[in-house]
N, C-alpha and C positions, 0 to 999 in steps of 0.2 A: 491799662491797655497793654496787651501783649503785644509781644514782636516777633514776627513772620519771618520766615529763613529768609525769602525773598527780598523784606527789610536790608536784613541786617547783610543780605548778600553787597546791595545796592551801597550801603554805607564803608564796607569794608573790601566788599570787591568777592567775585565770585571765587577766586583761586584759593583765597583766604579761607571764605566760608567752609567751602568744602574739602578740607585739610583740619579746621577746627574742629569738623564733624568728624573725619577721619578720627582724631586722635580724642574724641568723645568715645568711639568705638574702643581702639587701641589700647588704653588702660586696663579696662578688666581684659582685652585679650590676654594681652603677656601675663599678666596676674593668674593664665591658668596655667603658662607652661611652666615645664618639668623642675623642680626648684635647682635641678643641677646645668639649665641651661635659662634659669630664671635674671641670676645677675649678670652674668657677662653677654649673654646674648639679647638678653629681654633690657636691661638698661641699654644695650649699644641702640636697640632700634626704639626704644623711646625718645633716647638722647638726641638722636638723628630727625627722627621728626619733629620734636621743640626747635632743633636747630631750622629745619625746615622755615616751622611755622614764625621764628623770628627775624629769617628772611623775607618771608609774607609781609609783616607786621613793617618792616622798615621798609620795602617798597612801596606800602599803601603811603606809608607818610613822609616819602623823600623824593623830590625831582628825581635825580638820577637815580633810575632804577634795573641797569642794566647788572650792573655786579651784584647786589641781593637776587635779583630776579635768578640770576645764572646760577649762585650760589643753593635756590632754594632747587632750581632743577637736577643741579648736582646731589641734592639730597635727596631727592625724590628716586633716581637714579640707584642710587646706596641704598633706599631703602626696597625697593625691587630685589636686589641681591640677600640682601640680611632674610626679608622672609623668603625667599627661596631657601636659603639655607636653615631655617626653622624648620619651615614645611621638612625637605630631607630628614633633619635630625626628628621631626615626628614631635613638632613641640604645635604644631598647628593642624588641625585636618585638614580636609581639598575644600569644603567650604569656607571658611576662615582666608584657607587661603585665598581663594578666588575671589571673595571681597577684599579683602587687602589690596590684590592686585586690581581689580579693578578700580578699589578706590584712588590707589596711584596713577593708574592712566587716569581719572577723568580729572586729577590735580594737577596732573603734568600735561592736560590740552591746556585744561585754564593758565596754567602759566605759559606755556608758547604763544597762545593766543595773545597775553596779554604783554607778553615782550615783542611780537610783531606787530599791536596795533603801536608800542613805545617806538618805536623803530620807526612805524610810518608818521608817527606823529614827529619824530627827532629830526627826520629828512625831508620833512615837509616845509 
């Protein structure tokens, strides 16, 4: 029996899910920029989003999830910048990018989402 995004959204948590899909994308992107902007720039935003996604991964499975949660928005954040500065340097085109970026905003609702429903649950 297969498993449904929805599934696995529900198990792991939406913010998670779709940031895992994100960087399902992600790999062969950087894989096609320019090999002279392939290690230093294309490892830094890989890097950036495992860290992201490690953030994820320890908030799904830690009480306190204010400091990962923060930390993975702060990466989500850096990674907004890093592909702007791809896209410039011309290692991504305007679609590439635009998914990119949009895929960051709808990883970074899901995390504010889910640290303000933390927050109302904390002060409740």
């Amino acid at each position: 029996m297969t498993e449904t995004t929805g599934d696995r959204a529900r198990e792991t948590g939406p913010a998670l899910d779709c940031h895992y899909r994100f960087i399902l994308w992600l790999v062969p992107a950087v894989n096609r920029f320019p090999r002279a902007h392939k290690l230093l720039l294309g490892d830094r935003i890989q890097g950036t989003a495992m860290e992201v996604l490690d953030a994820l991964i320890e908030a799904t499975y830690n009480r306190r999830r204010d400091a990962p949660l923060s930390h993975a928005n702060l990466g989500i954040e850096k990674l907004r910048f890093l592909f702007r500065l791809a896209y410039d340097l011309r290692c991504l085109d305007s679609r590439r990018y635009e998914y990119a970026a949009r895929s960051l905003d709808e990883t970074g609702r899901r995390i504010g989402a889910w640290r303000k429903a933390h927050q109302s649950h904390d002060g409740a």
